[in-house]
N, C-alpha and C positions, 0 to 999 in steps of 0.2 A: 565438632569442628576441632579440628586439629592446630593448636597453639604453635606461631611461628617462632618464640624464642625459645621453648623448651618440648618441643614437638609432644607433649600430653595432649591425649582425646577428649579431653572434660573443660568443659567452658561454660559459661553462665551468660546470658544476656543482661546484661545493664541499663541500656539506654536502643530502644526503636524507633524509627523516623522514616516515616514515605518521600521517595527522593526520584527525580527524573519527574515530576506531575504525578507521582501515583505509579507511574512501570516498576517500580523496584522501590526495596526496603532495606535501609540501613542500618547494620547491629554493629553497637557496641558492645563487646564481648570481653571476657575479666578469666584471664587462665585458673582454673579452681588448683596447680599446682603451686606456676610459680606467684600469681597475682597477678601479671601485666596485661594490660589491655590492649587490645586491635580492635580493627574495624572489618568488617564485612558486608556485601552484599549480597541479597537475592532479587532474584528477579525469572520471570515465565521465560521458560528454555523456547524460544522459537524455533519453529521449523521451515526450516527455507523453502518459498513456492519454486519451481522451476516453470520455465516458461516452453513450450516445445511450438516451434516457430513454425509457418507453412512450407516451408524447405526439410523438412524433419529433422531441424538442429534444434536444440539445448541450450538454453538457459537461464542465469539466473534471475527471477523476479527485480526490475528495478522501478521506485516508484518516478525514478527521478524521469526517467524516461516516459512513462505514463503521463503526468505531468508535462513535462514537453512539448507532447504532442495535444495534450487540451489548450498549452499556451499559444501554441500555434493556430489552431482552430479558432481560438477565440481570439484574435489579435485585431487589433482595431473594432472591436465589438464591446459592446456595455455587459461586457461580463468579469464582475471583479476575481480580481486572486482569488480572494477568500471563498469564492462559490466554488472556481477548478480548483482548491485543495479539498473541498467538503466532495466531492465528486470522486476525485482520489482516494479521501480516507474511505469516504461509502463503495468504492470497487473493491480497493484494499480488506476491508473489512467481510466482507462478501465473502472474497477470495479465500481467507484466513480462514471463517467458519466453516467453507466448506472441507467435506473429507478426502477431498483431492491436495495432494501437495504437486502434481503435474498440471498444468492447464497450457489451454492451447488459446494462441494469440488472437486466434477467432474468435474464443469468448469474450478473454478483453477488449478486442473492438466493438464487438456487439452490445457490453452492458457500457462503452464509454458512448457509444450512438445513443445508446436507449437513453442517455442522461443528459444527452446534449440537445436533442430533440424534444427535452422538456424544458430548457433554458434558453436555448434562440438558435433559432430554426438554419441563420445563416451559415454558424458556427458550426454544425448538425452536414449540412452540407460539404463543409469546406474537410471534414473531419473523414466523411461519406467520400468521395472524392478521389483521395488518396489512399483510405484503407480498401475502398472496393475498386480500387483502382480501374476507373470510368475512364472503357478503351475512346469513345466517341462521343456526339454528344447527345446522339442516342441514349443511350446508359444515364445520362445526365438526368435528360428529360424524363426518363422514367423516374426515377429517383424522386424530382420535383414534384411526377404526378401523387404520387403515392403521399407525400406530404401535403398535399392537397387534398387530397379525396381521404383523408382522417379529420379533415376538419371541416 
């Protein structure tokens, strides 16, 4: 690591410490020319997902927006924040492992059905609705059947 007051390549670590919950590590560091010390971070280089929409546009992964849309689904339903962020991180986390850094917004609606279908049924619905954008009420009803006849 390259010393910012006397630009030497040689540095020593002094002092380690997990910072951010664990994402990253911060070094104390002691210039082996002149003495002085700095600080530094590391942390896992991420790689941005991109999202390729039904329209065949681009872009970038946002949780915030994920998120959104389970708060909207579940809105006046007994289902706390804390379950649609755990849903979040478990898509998110999904997403991350796998070795696609393109994904298509088809999949994230499908693993946020799959997970909402396991926490309440209405919300699962109201989610269903609007992603499979149900022209009549036709399309409804099937929908309801099929959650039906799983159980």
């Amino acid at each position: 690591m390259k010393c910012p007051y006397c630009d030497y390549f040689e540095s020593k670590v002094v002092d380690s410490r997990p910072t951010d919950e664990g994402q990253a590590i911060r070094r104390r560091r002691e210039c082996t020319n002149c003495k002085k010390r700095f600080t530094t971070y590391e942390k896992v280089e991420e790689i941005p997902l991109v999202v390729k929409k039904k329209d065949g546009t681009r872009q970038p992964y946002s949780r915030s927006k994920l998120l959104n849309g389970l708060i909207r689904a579940c809105e006046k339903r007994p289902v706390s924040m804390k379950n649609m962020e755990k849903i979040a991180d478990d898509i998110e986390k999904k997403l991350n492992n796998s070795l696609e850094r393109e994904i298509t917004a088809e999949l994230i609606g499908e693993m946020v059905m799959e997970s909402l279908k396991e926490i309440d049924e209405v919300a699962y619905v109201r989610f269903a609705s609007v992603y499979r954008q149900f022209k009549d009420i036709n399309t409804f009803m099937d929908e309801l059947k099929k959650i039906l006849d799983e159980k």
